[in-house]
N, C-alpha and C positions, 0 to 999 in steps of 0.2 A: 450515621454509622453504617446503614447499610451497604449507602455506598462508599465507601471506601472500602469495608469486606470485600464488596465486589470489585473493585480495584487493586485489591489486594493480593485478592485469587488469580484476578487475572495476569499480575506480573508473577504469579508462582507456579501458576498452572502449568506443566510442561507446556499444552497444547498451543498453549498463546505463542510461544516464540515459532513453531511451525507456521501458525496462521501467519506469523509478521514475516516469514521470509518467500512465502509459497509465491507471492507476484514477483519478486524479482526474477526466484529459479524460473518462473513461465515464463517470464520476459528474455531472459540468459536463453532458454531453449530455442522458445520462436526466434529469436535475431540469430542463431546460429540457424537454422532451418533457412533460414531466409537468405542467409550466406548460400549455403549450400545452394540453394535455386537457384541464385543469381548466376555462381559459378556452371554448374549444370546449364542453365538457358545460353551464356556468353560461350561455352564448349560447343554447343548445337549449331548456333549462329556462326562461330568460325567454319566447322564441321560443313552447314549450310555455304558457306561461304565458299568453302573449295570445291562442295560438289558440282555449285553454277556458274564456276568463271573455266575461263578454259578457253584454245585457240580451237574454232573450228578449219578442217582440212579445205583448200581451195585447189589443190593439183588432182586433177582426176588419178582413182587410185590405180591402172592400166600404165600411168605415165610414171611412177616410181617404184616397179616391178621391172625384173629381166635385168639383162646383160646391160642396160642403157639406160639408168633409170634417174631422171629428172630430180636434181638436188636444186629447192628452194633457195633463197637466202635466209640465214638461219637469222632468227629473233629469239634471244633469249628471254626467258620465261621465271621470273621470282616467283609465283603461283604455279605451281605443275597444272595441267590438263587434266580433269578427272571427269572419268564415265566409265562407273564401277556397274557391273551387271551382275547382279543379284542370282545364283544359282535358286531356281525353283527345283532342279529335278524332271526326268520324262515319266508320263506316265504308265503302267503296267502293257500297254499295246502300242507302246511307240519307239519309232527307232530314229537313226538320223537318215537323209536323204541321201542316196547314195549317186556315184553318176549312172547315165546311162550304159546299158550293159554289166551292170554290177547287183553284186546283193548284201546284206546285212542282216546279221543277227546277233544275241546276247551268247557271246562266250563265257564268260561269270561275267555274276552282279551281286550287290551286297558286300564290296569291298569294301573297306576303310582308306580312303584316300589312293588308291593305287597309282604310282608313277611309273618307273624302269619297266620295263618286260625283259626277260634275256629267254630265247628258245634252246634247251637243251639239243644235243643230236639223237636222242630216242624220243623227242615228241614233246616231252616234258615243258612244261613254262613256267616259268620265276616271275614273279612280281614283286616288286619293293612296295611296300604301305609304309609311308613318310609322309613326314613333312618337318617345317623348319625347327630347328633346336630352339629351347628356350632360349632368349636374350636376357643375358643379367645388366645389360641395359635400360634402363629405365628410359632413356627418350623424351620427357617432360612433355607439355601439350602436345609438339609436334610428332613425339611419338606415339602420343592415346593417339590423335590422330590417321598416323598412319596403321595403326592396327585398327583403328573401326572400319577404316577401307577395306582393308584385308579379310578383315571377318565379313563384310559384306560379301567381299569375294568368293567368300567361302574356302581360305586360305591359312585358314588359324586352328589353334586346337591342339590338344595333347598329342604326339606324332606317336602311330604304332610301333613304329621302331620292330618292323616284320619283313621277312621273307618269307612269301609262300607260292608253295609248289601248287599247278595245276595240270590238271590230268585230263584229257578227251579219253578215255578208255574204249568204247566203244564208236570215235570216229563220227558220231554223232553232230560232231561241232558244236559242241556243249562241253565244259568241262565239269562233269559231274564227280570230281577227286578232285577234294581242295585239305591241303594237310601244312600245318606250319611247320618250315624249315630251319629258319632261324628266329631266335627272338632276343628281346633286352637290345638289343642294337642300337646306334645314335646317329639318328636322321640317314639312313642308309638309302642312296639312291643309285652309283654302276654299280652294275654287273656282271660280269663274262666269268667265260669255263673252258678251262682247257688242261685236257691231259691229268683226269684226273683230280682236277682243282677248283674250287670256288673260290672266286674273287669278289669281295661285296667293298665299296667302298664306302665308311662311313663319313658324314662332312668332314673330320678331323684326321683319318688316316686311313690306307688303303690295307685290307686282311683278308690272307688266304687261308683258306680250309680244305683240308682232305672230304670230297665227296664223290661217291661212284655213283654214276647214272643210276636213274630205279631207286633209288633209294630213298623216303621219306623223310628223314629225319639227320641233320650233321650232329655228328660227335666230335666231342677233343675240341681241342683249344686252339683260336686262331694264331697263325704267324703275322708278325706287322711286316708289311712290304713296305710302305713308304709313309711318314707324314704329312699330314696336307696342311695347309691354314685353314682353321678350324671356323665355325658361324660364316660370319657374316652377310650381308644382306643378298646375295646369293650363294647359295649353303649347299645344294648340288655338287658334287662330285662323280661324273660320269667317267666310263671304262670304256674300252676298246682293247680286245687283245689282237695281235696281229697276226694275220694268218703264218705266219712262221712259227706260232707260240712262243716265242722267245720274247718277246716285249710287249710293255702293256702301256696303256695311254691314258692318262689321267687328265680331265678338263676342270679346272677350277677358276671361278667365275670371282668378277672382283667385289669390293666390301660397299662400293657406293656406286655412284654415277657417274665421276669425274675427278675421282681422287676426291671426295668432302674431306676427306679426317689427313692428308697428307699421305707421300708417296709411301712412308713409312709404314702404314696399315695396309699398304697392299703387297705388300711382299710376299710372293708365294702365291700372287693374286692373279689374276686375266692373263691366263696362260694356258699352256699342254705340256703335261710332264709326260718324259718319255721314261719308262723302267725297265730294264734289263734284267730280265728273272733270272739269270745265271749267276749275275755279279751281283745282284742287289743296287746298281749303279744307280742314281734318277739324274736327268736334266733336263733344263729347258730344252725342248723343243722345239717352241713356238709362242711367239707375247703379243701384246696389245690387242688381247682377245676380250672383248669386259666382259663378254661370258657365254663362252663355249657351253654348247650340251650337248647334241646330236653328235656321235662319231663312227664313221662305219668308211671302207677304203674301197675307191673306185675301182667297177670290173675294168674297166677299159687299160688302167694304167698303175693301179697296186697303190696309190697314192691316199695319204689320210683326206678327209675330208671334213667337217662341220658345219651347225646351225652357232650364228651367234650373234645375242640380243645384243641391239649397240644403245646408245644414250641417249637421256629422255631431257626434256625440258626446254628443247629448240622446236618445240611445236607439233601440231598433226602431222605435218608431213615430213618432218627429219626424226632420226636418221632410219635409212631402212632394215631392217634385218635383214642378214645378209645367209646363203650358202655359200662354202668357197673352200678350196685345197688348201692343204696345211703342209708346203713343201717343209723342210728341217730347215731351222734359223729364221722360219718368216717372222715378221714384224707388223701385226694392222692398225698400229697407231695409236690405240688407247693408250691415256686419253686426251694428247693433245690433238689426234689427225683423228678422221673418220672421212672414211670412202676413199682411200686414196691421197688428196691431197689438199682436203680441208681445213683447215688449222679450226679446232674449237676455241673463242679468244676470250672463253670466261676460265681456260685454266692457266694459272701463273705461275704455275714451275719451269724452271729451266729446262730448253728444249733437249734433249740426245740429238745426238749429231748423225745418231740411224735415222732420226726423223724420214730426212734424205732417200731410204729407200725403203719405205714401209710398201706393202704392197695394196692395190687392187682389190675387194674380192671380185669375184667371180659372178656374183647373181643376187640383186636384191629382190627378198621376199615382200618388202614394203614396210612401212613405219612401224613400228608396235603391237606388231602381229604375235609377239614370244615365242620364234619359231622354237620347240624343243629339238624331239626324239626323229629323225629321220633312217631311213633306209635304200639303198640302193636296190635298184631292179635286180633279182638274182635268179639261178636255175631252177625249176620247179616252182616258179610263181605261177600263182594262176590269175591273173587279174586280165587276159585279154590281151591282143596283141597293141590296142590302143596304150596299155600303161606297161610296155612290155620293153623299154628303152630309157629310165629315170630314177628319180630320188622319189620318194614319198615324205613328206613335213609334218607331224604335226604342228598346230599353231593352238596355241594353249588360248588368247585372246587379247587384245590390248586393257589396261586400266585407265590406259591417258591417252585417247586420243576419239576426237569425236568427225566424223563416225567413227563409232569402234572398228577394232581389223580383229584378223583372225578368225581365233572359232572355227576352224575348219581346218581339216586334215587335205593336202592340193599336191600337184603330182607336176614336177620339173621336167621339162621331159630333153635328153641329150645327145647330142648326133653320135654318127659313127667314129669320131675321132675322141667320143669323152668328152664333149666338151656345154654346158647348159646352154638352151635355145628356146625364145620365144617365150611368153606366158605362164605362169602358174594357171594350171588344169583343176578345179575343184574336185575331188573326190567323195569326199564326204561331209555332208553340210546339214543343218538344220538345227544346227547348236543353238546359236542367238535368233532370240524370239523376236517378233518386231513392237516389243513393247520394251522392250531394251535388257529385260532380264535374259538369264542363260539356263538351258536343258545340262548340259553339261560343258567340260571343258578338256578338247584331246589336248594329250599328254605326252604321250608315247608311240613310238610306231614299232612293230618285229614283227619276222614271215613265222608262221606256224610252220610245222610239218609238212602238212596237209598242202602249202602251197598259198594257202589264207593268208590277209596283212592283220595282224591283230592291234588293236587300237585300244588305249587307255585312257579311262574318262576319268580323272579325281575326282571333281565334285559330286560324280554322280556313283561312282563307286562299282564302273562296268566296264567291262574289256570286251569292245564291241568287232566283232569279226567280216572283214570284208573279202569279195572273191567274185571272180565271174561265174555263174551257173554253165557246167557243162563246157568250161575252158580245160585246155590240156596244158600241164606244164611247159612251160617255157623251156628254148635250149639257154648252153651258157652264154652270155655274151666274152666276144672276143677278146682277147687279150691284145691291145697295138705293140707290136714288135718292129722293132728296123732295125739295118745293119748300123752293125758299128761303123765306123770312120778308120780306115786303116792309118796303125802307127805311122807316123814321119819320123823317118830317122837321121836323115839331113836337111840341112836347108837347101833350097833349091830355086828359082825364080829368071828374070830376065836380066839382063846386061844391064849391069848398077854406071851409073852417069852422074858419079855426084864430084868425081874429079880426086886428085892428086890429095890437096888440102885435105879432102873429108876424110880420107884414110880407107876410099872404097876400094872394095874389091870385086874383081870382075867373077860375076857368076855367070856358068854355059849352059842354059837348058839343055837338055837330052832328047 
């Protein structure tokens, strides 16, 4: 009798059915945990796996620089090149190396991501704090993927969505007046100002605003100037207004590397829009840009200019980033041409028949350097007579290419006719460390007031100010002028000999 009471209880007893289920539920948890790890370990090891395969560069890097710069044969690449450099940060007494004859110091620091700089005409400086819009893209592996790169980079993260104004008030070369100008913004990176107006372009559209110099703070509501194609995997939208103020220049970089997703997602993509502030008009300008950023117009010849990253996955040493003029209606190939008259032969769309006359650039910077933000040599610079005839680059850094390029902000330097010669000049250097992480990474380049080149570090969150000690401004550089070619207004030549038949006529020189 006992026992079966106690058998009894125990089929009655609530507690008995917990006790009879408690190892399976452990068993149920551990085997999901252990899922979980496996996945997690199998993510690391692909993760592991892209960060140590990769083509190392074999063309000395001097030989795919300048006006003549040695194109490999390309090897296409199923694994991209990866050699992500880790932003550490500089420490509290450290600057970057600057050239000879030159100095450096902390214009602000403590930024959130700073990119654009635009120099007001009373002194004043604008900086954009951005970064990329959310993707409601999900990406599956190969997109955790490419975002743990990125966060490595230190390229990720909630985007300020800011413009702020800064101030040297007392010439110090300090800006000690920092005040936000705009905010709530979406991924805001150009900027220019003219006549009364601010221009901020956000990745998806370009908007003006009533702003008077001196002033802290925009009020009232933007005007939309123009729509842009919105995200995509270069999400920058850079400005240029032209020294006429009548038209403004929009650079919009394209969605992948080589058309991935079809031509169809890039519409509106790897180009320069030209806007017409009077009419409201926009047009192409200029295509086969995969992504324009730097824009500023040569003294020598009034002509647009840009930086633009070209295409990855043909190795360390293709293709190089290039500087180069952006006459109206050019064409640079993306993405079936690069450098000219390359054909890329992993893209399979049908070729355009502009193929034909895509142009040239002008100057490669070399492979995966990201050249951004540049500047042209202008009046009142002080950087010396040695940097007193050129472009200034930033080079933001490469992610795929071993050695890494870039990380340094380098000086173009261009004859009396306007036109780039010789070498990329270092200017400022000490970025990447030689244990392969990065201090910071320039950004951006604009002349202060003052005559200073002002330099913007993202990752490191400082607009680092460079100048020659004790230089005098610069004069302006020349303008190349020549006569016109006088009208003809007849035909006129030598005694035509093609006979009766041909239906020639005798022409008399004078």
């Amino acid at each position: 009798m006992p026992g079966d009471v106690a058998a009894n209880w125990r089929l009655a007893s609530p507690i008995a059915p917990r006790r009879a289920v408690a190892y399976p539920v452990r068993m149920s948890i551990l085997k999901k945990l252990g899922i979980a790890l496996v996945v997690i370990l199998l993510v690391v090891a692909v993760a592991g796996y892209f960060l140590t395969r990769g083509d190392t560069a074999d063309v000395p890097f001097d030989d795919v620089v300048g006006t003549d710069p040695t194109l490999q044969e390309a090897n296409a690449e199923s694994i991209p090149t990866v050699a992500v450099a880790k932003p550490v940060g500089w420490a509290a007494n450290e600057v970057p190396a600057a050239a000879e004859g030159l100095a450096v110091n902390r214009f602000a620091e403590g930024l959130d991501h700073p990119r654009t700089l635009q120099a007001l005409p009373n002194g004043d400086i604008l900086v954009s704090l951005t970064r990329a819009p959310k993707s409601e893209e999900s990406g599956g592996i190969t997109g955790w993927i490419a975002n743990l790169l990125m966060s490595r980079a230190g390229a990720t993260g909630e985007s300020p969505n800011q413009v702020v104004l800064l101030r040297d008030a007392d010439g110090d070369g300090k800006a000690e007046i920092r005040q936000v100008l705009l905010d709530g913004l979406n991924s805001p990176s150009g900027l220019a100002w003219g006549d009364g107006t601010l221009y901020v372009a956000n990745n998806d559209a370009v908007l003006a605003y009533a702003y008077e110099l001196g002033a802290t703070r925009v009020s009232g509501q933007p005007r939309k100037i123009a729509d842009l194609a919105p995200g995509g995997g270069h999400w920058m939208r850079n400005l240029a207004l032209h020294p006429d103020g009548n038209r403004l220049y929009a650079a919009v970089g394209s969605d992948t590397n080589i058309a991935d997703k079809g031509l169809e997602a890039e519409e509106g993509r790897a180009l320069i829009w030209e806007i017409d502030l009077e009419t409201g008009r926009q047009r192409m300008f200029a295509g086969g840009l995969r992504n324009a950023n730097g824009l500023d117009f040569s003294p020598w010849s009034g002509e647009l200019w840009t930086t633009v990253n070209e295409r990855d996955m043909l190795g360390s040493d293709l293709v190089p980033d290039y500087l180069t003029n952006v006459p109206i209606g050019a064409n640079y190939g993306w993405p079936w041409v690069y450098y000219g008259n390359n054909f890329d032969r992993r893209v399979k769309y049908p070729i355009p028949e502009y193929i034909n006359y895509v142009r040239t650039p002008e100057y490669a910077l070399g492979p995966h350097v990201a050249a951004l933000g540049f500047v042209f040599s202008k009046e009142g610079a002080k950087m010396g007579d040695r940097f007193g005839s050129g472009a200034f680059v930033a080079q933001h850094g490469s992610w795929n290419r071993r050695p890494p390029s870039g990380y340094d902000v380098v000086y173009v330097a261009f004859d009396e006719r306007g036109n780039p010669t010789g070498k990329p000049v270092p200017v400022l250097t000490g970025f990447l460390k030689n244990d392969g992480t990065t201090r910071g990474r320039p950004t951006w380049v604009e002349w202060a007031g003052d005559g200073s080149l002002l330099v913007s570090d993202d990752t490191a969150g400082i607009i680092w100010r460079v100048f020659a000690p004790g230089a005098q401004g610069q004069g302006a550089i020349g303008r190349i002028t020549g006569d016109r070619l006088p009208p003809q207004r007849e035909l006129r030549g030598q005694e035509a000999t093609f006979g009766a038949d041909d239906y020639a006529r005798r022409v008399t020189a004078e």
